[in-house]
SERO-4910 file (N, C-alpha, C, O; in steps of 0.05 Angstrom, whole numbers):
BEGIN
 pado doro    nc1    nc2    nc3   cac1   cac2   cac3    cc1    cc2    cc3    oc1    oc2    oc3
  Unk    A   -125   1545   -885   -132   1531   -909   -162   1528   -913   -178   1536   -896
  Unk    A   -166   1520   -929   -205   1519   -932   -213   1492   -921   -237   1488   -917
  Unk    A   -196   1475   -915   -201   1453   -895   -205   1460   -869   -219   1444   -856
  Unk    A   -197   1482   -856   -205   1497   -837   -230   1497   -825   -235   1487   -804
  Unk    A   -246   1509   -840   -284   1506   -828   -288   1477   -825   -299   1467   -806
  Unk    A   -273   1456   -853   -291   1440   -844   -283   1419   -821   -298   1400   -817
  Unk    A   -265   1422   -807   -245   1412   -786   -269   1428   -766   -284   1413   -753
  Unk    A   -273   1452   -763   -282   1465   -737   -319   1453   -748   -331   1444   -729
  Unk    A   -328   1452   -763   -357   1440   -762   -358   1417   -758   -381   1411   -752
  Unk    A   -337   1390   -761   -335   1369   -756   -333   1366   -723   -347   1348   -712
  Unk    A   -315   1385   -706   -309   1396   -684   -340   1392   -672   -350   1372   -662
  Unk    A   -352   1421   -679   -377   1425   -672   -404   1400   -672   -422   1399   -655
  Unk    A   -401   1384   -693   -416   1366   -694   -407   1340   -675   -424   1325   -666
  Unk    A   -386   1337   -672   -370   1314   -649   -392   1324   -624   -414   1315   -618
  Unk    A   -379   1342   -614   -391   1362   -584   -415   1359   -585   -421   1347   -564
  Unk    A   -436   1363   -600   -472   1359   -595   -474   1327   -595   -485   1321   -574
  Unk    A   -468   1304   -610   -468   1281   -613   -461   1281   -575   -478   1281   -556
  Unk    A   -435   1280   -573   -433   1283   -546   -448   1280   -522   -449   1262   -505
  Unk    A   -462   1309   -526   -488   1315   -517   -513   1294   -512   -525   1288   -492
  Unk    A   -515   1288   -531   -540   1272   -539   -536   1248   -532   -556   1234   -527
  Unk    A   -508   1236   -528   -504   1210   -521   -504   1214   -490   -517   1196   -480
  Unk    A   -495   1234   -472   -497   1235   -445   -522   1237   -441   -529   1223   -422
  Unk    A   -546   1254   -455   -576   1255   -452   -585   1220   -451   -596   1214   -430
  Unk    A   -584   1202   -466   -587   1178   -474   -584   1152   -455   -594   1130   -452
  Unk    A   -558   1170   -443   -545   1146   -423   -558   1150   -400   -566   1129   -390
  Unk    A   -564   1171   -387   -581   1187   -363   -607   1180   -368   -623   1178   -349
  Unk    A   -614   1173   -396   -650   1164   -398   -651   1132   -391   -668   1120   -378
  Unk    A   -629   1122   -404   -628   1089   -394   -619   1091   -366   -624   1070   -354
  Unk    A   -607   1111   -350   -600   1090   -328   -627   1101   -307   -627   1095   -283
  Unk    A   -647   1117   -317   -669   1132   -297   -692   1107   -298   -706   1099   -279
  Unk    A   -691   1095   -331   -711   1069   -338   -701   1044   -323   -715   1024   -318
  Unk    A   -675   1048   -315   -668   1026   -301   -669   1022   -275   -676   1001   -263
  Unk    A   -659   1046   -263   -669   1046   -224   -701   1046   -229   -712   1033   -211
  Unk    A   -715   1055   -245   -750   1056   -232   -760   1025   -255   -783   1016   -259
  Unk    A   -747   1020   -260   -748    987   -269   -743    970   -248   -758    951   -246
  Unk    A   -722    973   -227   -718    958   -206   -740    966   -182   -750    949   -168
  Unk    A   -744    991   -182   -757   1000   -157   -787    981   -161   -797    970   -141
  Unk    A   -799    980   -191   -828    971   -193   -823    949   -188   -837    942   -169
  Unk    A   -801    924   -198   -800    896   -188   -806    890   -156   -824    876   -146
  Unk    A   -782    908   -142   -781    905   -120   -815    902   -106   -824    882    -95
  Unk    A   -829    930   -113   -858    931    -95   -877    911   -109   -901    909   -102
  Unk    A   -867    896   -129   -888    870   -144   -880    852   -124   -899    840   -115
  Unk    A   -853    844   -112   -843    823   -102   -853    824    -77   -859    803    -64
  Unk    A   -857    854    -67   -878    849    -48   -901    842    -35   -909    833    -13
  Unk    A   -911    848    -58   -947    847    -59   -950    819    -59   -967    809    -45
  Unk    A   -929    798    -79   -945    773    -88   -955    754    -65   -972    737    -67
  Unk    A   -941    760    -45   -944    736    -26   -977    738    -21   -992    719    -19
  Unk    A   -983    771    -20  -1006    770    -12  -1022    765    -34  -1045    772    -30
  Unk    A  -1019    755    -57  -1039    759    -74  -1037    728    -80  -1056    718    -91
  Unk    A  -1015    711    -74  -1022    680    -75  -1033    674    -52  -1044    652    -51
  Unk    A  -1032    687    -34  -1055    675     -9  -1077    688    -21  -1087    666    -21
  Unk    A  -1091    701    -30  -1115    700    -36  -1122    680    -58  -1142    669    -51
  Unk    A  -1115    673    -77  -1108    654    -97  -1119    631    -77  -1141    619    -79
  Unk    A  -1097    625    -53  -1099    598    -42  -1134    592    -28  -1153    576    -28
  Unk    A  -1128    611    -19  -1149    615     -1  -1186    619    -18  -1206    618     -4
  Unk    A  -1186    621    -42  -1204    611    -56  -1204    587    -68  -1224    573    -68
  Unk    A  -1187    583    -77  -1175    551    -89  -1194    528    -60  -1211    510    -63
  Unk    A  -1183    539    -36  -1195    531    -12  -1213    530     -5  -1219    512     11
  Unk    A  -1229    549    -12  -1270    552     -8  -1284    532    -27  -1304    518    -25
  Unk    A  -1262    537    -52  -1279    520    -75  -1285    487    -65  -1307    476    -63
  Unk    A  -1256    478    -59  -1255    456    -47  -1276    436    -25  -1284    413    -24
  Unk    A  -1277    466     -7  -1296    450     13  -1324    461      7  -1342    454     22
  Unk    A  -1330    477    -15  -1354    486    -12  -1355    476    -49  -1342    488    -65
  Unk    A  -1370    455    -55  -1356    445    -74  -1381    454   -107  -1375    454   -131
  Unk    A  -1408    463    -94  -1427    473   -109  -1434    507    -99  -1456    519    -99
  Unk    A  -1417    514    -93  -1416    538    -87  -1422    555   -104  -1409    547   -124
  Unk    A  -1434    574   -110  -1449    587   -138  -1443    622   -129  -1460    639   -124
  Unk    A  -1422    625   -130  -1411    659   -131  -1427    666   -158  -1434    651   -177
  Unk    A  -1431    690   -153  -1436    703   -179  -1403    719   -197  -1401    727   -220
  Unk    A  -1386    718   -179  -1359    718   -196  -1357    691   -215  -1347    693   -237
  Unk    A  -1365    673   -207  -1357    648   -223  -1372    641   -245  -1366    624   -261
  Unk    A  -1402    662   -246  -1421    654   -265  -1415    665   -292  -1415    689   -295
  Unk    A  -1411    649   -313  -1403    644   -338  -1420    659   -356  -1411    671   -375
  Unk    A  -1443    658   -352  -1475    680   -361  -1468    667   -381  -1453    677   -398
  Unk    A  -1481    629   -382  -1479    604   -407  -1500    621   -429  -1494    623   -452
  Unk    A  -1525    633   -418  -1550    629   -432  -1537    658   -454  -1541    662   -478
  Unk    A  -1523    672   -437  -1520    700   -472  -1510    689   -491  -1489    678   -487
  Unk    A  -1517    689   -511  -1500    687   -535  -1477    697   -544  -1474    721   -539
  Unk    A  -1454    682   -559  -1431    692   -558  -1424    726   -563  -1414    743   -548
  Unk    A  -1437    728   -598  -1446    748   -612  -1459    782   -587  -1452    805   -588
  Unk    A  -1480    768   -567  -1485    784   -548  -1477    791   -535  -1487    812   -526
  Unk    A  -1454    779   -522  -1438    784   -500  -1422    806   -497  -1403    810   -512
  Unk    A  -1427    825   -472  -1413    847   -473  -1383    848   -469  -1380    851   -444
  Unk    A  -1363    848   -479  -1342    835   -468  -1327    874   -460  -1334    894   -472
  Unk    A  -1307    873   -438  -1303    897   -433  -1273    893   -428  -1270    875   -411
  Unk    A  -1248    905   -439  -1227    899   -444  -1209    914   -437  -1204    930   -455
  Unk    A  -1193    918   -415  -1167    939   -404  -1133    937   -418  -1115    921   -415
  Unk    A  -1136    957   -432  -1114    957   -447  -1101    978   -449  -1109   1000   -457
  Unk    A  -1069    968   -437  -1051    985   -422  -1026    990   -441  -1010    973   -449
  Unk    A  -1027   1013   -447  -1005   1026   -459   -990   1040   -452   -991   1047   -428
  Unk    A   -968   1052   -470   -952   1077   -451   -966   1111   -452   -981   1121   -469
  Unk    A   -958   1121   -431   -967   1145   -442   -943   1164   -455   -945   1188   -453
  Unk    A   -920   1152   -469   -907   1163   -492   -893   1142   -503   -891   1119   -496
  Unk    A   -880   1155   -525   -866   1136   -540   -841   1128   -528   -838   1123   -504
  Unk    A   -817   1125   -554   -799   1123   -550   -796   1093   -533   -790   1098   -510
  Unk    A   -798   1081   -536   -803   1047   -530   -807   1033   -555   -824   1016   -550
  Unk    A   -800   1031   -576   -800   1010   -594   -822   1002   -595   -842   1016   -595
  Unk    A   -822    972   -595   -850    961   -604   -872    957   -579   -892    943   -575
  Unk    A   -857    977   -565   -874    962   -534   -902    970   -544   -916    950   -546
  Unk    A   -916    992   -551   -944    999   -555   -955    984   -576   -979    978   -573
  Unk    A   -942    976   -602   -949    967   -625   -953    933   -613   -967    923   -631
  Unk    A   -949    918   -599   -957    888   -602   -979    893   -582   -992    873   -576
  Unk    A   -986    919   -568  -1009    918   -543  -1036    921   -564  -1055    906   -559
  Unk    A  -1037    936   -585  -1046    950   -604  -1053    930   -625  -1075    928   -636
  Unk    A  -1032    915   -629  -1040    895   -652  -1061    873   -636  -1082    867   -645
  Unk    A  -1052    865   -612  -1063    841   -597  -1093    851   -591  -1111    834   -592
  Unk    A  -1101    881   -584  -1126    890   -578  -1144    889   -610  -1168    895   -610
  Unk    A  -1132    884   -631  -1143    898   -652  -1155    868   -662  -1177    864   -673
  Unk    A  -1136    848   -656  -1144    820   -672  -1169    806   -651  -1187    791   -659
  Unk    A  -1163    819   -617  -1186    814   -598  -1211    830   -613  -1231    816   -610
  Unk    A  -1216    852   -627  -1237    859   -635  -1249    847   -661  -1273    852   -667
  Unk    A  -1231    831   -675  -1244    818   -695  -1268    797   -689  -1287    790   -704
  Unk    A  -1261    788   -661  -1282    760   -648  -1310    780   -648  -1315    804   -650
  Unk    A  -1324    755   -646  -1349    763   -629  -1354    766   -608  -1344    754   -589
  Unk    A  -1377    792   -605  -1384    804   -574  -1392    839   -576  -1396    852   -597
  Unk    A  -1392    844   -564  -1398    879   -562  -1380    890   -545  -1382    899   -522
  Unk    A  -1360    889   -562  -1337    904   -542  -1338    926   -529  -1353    936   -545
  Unk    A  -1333    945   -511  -1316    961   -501  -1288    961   -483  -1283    945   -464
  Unk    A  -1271    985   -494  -1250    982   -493  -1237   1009   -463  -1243   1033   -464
  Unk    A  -1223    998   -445  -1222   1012   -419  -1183   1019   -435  -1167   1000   -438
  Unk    A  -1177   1045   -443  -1152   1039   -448  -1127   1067   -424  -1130   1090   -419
  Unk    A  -1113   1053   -419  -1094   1065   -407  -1069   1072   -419  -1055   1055   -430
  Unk    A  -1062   1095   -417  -1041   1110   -427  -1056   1121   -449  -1076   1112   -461
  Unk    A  -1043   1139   -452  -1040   1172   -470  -1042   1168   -499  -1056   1180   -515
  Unk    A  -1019   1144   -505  -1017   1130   -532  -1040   1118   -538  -1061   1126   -549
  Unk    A  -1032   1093   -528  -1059   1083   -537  -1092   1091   -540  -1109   1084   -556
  Unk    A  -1094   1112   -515  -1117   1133   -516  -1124   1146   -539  -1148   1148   -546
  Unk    A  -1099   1158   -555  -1097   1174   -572  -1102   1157   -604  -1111   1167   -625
  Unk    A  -1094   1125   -598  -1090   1119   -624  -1125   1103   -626  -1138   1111   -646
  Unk    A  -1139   1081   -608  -1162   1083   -610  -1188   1105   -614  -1208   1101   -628
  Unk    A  -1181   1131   -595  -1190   1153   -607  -1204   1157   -629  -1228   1166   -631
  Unk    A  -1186   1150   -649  -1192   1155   -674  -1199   1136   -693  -1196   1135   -717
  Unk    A  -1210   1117   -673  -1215   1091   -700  -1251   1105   -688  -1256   1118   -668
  Unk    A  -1267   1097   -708  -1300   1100   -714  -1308   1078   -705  -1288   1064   -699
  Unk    A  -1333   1066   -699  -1346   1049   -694  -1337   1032   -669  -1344   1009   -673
  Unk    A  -1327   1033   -651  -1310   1027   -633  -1312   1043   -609  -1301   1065   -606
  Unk    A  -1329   1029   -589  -1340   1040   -564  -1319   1035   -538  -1316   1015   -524
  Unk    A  -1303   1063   -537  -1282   1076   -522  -1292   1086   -494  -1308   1105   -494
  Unk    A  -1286   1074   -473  -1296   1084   -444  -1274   1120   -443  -1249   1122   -441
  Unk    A  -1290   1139   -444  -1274   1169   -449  -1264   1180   -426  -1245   1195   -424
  Unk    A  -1284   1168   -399  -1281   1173   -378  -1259   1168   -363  -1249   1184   -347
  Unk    A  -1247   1138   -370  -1229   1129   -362  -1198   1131   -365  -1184   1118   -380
  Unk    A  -1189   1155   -344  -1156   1161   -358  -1155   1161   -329  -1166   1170   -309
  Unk    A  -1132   1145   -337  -1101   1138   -315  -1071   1138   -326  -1062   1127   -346
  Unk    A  -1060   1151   -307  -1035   1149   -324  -1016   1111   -319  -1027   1092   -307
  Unk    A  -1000   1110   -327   -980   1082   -324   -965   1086   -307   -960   1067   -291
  Unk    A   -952   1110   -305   -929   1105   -297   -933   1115   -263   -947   1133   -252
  Unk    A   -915   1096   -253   -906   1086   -226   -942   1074   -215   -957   1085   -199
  Unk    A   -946   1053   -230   -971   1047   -216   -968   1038   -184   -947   1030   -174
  Unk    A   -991   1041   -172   -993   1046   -143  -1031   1015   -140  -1051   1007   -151
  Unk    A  -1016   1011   -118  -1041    994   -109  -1069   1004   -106  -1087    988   -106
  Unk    A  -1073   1033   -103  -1090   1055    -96  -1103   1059   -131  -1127   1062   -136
  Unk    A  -1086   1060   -148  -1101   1064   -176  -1103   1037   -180  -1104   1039   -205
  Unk    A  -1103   1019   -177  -1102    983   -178  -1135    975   -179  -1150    965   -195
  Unk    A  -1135    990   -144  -1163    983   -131  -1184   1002   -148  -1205    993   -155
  Unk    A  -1177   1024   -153  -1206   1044   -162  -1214   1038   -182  -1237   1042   -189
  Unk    A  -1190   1021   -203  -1192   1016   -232  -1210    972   -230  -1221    959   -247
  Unk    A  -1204    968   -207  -1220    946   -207  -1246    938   -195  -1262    920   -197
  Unk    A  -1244    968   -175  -1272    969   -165  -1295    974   -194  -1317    968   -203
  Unk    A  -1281    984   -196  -1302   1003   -229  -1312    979   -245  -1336    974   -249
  Unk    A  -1284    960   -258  -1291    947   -265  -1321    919   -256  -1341    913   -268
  Unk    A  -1306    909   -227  -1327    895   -209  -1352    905   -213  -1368    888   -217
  Unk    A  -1360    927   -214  -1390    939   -207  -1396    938   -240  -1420    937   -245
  Unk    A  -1384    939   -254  -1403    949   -282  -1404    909   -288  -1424    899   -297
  Unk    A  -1382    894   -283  -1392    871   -284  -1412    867   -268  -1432    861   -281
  Unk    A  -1417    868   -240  -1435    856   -222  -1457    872   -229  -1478    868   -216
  Unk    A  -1458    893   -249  -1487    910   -257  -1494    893   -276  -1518    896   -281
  Unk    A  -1483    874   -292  -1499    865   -316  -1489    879   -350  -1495    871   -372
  Unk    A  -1468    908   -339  -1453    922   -352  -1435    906   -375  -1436    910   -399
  Unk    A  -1423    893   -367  -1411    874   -383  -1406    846   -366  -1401    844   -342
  Unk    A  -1408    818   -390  -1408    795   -381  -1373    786   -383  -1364    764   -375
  Unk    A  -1364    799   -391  -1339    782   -388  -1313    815   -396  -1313    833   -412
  Unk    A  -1296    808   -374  -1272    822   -371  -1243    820   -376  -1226    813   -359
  Unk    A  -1239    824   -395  -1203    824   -397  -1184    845   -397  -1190    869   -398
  Unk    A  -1149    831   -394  -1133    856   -399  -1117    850   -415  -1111    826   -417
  Unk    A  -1107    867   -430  -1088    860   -452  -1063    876   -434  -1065    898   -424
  Unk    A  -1045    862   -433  -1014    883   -420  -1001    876   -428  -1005    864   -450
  Unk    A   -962    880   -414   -938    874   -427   -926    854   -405   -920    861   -382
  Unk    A   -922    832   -414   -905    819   -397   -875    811   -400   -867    801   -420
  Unk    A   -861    816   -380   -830    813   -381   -821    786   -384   -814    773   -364
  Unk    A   -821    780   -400   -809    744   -397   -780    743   -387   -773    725   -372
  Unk    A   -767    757   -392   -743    753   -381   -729    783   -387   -743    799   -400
  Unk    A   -696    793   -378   -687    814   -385   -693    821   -413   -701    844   -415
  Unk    A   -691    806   -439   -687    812   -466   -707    814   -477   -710    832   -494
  Unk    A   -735    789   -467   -755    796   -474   -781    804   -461   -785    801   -437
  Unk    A   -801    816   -480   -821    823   -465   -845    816   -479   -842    820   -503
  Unk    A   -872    805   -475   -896    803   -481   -916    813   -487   -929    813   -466
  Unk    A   -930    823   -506   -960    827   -497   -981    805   -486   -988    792   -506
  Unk    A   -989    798   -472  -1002    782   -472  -1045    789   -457  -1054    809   -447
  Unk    A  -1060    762   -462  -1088    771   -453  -1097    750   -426  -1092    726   -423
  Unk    A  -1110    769   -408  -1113    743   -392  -1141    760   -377  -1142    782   -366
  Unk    A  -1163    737   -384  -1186    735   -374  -1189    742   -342  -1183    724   -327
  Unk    A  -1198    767   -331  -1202    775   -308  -1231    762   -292  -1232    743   -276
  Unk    A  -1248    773   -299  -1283    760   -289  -1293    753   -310  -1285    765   -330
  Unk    A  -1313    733   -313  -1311    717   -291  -1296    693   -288  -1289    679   -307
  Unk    A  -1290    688   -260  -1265    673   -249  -1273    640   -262  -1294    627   -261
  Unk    A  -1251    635   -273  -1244    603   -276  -1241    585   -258  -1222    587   -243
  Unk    A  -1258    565   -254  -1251    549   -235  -1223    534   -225  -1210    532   -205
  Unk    A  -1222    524   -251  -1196    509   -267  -1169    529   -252  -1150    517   -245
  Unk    A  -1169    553   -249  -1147    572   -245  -1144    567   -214  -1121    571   -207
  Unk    A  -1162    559   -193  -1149    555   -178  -1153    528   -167  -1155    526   -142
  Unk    A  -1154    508   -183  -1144    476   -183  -1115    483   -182  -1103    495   -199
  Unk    A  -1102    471   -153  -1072    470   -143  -1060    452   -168  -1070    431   -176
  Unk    A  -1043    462   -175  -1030    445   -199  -1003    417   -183   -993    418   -161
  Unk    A  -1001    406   -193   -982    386   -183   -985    381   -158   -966    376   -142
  Unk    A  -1015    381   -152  -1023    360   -121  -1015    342   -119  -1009    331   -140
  Unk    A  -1010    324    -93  -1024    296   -100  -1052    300   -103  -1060    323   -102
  Unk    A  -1069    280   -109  -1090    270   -104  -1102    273    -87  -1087    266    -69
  Unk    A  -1134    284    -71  -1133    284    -47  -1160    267    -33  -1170    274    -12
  Unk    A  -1168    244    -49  -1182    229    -51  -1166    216    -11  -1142    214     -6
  Unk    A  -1188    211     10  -1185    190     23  -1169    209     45  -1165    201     68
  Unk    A  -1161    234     36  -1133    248     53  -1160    261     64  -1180    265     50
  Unk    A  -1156    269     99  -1175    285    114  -1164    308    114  -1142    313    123
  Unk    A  -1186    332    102  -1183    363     98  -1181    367    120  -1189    348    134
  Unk    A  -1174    385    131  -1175    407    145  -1210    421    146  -1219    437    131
  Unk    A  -1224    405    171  -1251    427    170  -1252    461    171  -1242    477    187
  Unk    A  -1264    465    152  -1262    492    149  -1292    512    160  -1315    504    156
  Unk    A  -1288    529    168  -1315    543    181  -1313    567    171  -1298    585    178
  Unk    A  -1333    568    151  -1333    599    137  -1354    618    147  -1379    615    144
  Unk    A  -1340    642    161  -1361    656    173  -1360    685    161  -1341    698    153
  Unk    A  -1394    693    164  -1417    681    170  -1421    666    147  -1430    644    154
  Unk    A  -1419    668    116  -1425    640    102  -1402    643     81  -1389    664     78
  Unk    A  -1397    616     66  -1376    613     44  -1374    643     24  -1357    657     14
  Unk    A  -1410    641     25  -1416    670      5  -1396    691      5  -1379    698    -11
  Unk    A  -1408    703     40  -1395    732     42  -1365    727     46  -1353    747     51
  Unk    A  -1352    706     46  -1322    704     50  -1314    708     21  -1298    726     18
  Unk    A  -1319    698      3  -1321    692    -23  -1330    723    -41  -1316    732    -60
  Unk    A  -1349    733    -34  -1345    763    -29  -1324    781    -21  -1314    790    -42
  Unk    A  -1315    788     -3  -1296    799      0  -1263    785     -7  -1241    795    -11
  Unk    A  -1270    767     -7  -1243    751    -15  -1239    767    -51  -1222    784    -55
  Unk    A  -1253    761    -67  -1254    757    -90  -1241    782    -98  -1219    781   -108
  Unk    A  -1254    812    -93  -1254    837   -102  -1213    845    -97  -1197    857   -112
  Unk    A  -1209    833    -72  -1178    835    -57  -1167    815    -87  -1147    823   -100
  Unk    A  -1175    800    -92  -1158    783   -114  -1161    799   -133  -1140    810   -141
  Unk    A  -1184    807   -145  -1178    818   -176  -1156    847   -175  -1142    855   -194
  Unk    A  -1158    858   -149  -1137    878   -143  -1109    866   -151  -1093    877   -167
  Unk    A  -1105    851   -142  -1076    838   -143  -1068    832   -167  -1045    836   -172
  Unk    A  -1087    821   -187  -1088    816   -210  -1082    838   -234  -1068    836   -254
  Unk    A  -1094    854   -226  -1090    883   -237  -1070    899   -232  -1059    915   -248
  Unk    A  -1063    896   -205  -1035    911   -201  -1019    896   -218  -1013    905   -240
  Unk    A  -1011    869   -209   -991    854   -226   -982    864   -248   -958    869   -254
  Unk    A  -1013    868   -271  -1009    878   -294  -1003    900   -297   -996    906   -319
  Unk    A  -1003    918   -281   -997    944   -279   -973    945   -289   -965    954   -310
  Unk    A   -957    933   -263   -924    935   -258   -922    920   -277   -920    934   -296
  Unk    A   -920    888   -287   -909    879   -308   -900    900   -331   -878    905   -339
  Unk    A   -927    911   -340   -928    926   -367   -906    958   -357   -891    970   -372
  Unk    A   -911    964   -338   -886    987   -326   -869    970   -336   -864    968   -360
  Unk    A   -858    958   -320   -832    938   -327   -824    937   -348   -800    943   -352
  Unk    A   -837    929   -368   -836    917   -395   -830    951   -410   -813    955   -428
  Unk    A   -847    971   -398   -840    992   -415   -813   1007   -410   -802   1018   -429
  Unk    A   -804   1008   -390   -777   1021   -383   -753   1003   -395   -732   1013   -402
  Unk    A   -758    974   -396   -739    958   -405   -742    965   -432   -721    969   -443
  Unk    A   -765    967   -448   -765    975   -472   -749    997   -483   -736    999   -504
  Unk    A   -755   1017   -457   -736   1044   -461   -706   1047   -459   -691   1062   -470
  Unk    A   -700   1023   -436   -678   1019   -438   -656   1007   -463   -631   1008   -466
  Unk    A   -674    999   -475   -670    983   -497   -664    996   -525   -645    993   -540
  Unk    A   -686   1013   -527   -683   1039   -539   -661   1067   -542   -654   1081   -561
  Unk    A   -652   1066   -510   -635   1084   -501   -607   1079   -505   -589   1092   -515
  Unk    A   -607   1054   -493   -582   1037   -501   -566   1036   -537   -543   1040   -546
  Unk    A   -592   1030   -549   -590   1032   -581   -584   1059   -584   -565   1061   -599
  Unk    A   -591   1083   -576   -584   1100   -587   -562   1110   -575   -550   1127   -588
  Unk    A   -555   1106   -557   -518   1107   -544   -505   1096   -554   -483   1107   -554
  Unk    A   -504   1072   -569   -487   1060   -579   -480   1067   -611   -460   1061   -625
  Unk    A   -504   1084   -617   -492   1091   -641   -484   1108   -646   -469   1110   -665
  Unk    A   -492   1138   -623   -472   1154   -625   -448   1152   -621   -432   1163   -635
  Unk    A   -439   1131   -589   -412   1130   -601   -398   1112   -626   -375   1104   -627
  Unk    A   -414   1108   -640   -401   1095   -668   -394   1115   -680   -370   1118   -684
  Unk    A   -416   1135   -689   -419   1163   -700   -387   1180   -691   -368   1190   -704
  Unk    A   -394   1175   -664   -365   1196   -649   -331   1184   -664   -309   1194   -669
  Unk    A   -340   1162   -666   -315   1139   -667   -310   1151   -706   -293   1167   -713
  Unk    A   -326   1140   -719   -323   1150   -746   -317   1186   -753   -301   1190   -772
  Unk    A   -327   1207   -740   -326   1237   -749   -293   1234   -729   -275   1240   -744
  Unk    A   -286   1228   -708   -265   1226   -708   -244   1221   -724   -224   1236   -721
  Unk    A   -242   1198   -746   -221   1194   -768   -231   1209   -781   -212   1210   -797
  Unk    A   -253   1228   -792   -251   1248   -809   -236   1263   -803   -215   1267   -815
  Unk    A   -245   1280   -773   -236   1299   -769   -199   1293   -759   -186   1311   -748
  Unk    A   -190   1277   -762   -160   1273   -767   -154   1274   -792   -140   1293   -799
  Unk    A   -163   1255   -811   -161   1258   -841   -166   1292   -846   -151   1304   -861
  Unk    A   -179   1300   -839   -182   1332   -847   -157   1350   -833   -143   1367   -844
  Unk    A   -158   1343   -812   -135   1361   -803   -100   1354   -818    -81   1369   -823
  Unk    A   -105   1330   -821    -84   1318   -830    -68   1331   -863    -47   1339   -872
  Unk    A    -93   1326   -870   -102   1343   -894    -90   1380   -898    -77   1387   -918
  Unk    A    -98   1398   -877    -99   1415   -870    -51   1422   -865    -34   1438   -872
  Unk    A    -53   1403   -851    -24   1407   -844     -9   1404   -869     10   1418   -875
  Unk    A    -17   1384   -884     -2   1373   -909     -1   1402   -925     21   1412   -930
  Unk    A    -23   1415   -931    -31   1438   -941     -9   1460   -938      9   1471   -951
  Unk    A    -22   1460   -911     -2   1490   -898     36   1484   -905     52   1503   -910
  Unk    A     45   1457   -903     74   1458   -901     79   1457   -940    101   1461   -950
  Unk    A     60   1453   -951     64   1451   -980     69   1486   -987     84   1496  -1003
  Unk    A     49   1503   -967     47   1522   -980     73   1540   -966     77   1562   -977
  Unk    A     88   1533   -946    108   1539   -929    127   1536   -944    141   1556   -947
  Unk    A    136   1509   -961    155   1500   -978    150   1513  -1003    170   1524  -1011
  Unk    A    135   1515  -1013    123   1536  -1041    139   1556  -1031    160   1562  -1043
  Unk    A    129   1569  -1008    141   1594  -1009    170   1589   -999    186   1607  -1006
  Unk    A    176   1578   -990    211   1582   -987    224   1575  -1004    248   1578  -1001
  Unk    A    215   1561  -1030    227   1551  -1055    230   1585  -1073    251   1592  -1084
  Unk    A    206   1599  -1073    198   1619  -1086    219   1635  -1080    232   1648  -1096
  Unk    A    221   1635  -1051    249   1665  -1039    277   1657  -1054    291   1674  -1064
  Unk    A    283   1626  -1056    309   1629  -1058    307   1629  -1098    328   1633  -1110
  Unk    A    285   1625  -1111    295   1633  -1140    298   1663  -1150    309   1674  -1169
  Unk    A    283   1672  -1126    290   1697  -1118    313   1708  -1131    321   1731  -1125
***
């Protein structure tokens, strides 16, 4: 019957949908084991990265006018003058929803302030999409990829940073990334790298420690060089964190993505199915009409 083709192209179109939904499901469950794998090696790291936390929180304490040049605020530049230098981590592809667009919006309204920006950006995307804005001083040098960040690109990407601050390069450092707030949601958010806040490592919910005897502390050879090497190991930690968060945040995104588009193919599958019954159905009605036609025809015969 001429319902025929369209039964076998409805056929044909079921079978690739198919396809595409097994491609889909295989992309969410790859975003999901290397979503667990990056948690896992964050869950590692932190311990070490709140003992460094502690352990400055602790110098500050007993060394109580201690004058790091991490801590120096550089009061006398002017706001307007200030070189501000900004790491902003994207994906290096799409297919994630809004994950690149709130990193993108949040970097764009950071450039409305005052200061002399430059912009340190990671991933391919976002590389690609500052690129092309004019007037907007882009570090070109700087490409790393995102994915499966490693403590090893953590350190090279904060050494870099450390030295162009400690050159006078820029007075103040941030990162814009993605943070996971929970399974469903995820963040962009900004958080001030150098120079260090004091306030950030005031122990929150102390007691009081007025009258209580510290623990004498002996910093060798001085608070300085502990405080030195201490410092550089923290901003590492700091930067990994953000690393993996914003990993995190992008595979969940993907997952999120992937998931949506599985689910609507099988909606898709679910609906061309009652076509392709209604068509066939169609098809049989046809053929026995034209069966009965003709056996009506023999006997007026």
């Amino acid at each position: 019957g001429v319902n025929m083709a369209n039964a076998k192209e409805i056929k044909e179109r079921m079978a690739s949908i198919q396809e595409t939904k097994k491609i889909t499901n295989a992309m969410y469950l790859i975003s999901s084991s290397k979503m667990k794998q990056a948690k896992k090696k964050l869950a590692d790291t932190e311990p070490f990265f709140y003992a460094m936390q502690a352990e400055i929180g602790r110098i500050l304490r007993h060394v109580p006018d201690m004058h790091s040049h991490f801590f120096d605020m550089r009061e006398k530049i002017a706001q307007e003058d200030r070189k501000i230098g900004c790491i902003v981590v994207t994906a290096d592809k799409g297919l994630a929803g809004a994950y690149n667009h709130n990193v993108i919006k949040m970097t764009e309204e950071m450039l409305k302030g005052p200061g002399k920006y430059k912009l340190f950006v990671l991933g391919e995307l976002g590389r690609q999409y500052f690129s092309k804005k004019d007037k907007l001083e882009l570090d070109t040098g700087f490409r790393y990829t995102v994915q499966n960040p490693t403590m090893y690109r953590a350190r090279v990407i904060s050494t870099r940073m450390l030295e162009l601050f400690e050159q006078g390069e820029l007075d103040e450092i941030h990162i814009i990334y993605t943070r996971m707030v929970n399974a469903m949601q995820v963040e962009a958010e900004k958080i001030n790298i150098l120079p260090l806040q004091r306030m950030n490592f005031v122990p929150k919910n102390l007691p009081s420690l007025e009258g209580v005897y510290q623990e004498g502390v002996t910093l060798y050879p001085s608070a300085h060089s502990v405080m030195d090497s201490i410092v550089p190991n923290y901003v590492y930690g700091i930067l990994y964190g953000c690393l993996v968060e914003s990993f995190c945040s992008e595979q969940n995104a993907r997952m999120q993505a992937m998931q949506n588009a599985t689910d609507s193919a099988a909606k898709m599958l679910g609906e061309l199915n009652i076509t392709y019954n209604r068509v066939r159905q169609a098809d049989i009605t046809q053929e026995l009409t034209e069966v009965i036609g003709g056996a009506n025809a023999q006997k007026r015969k």
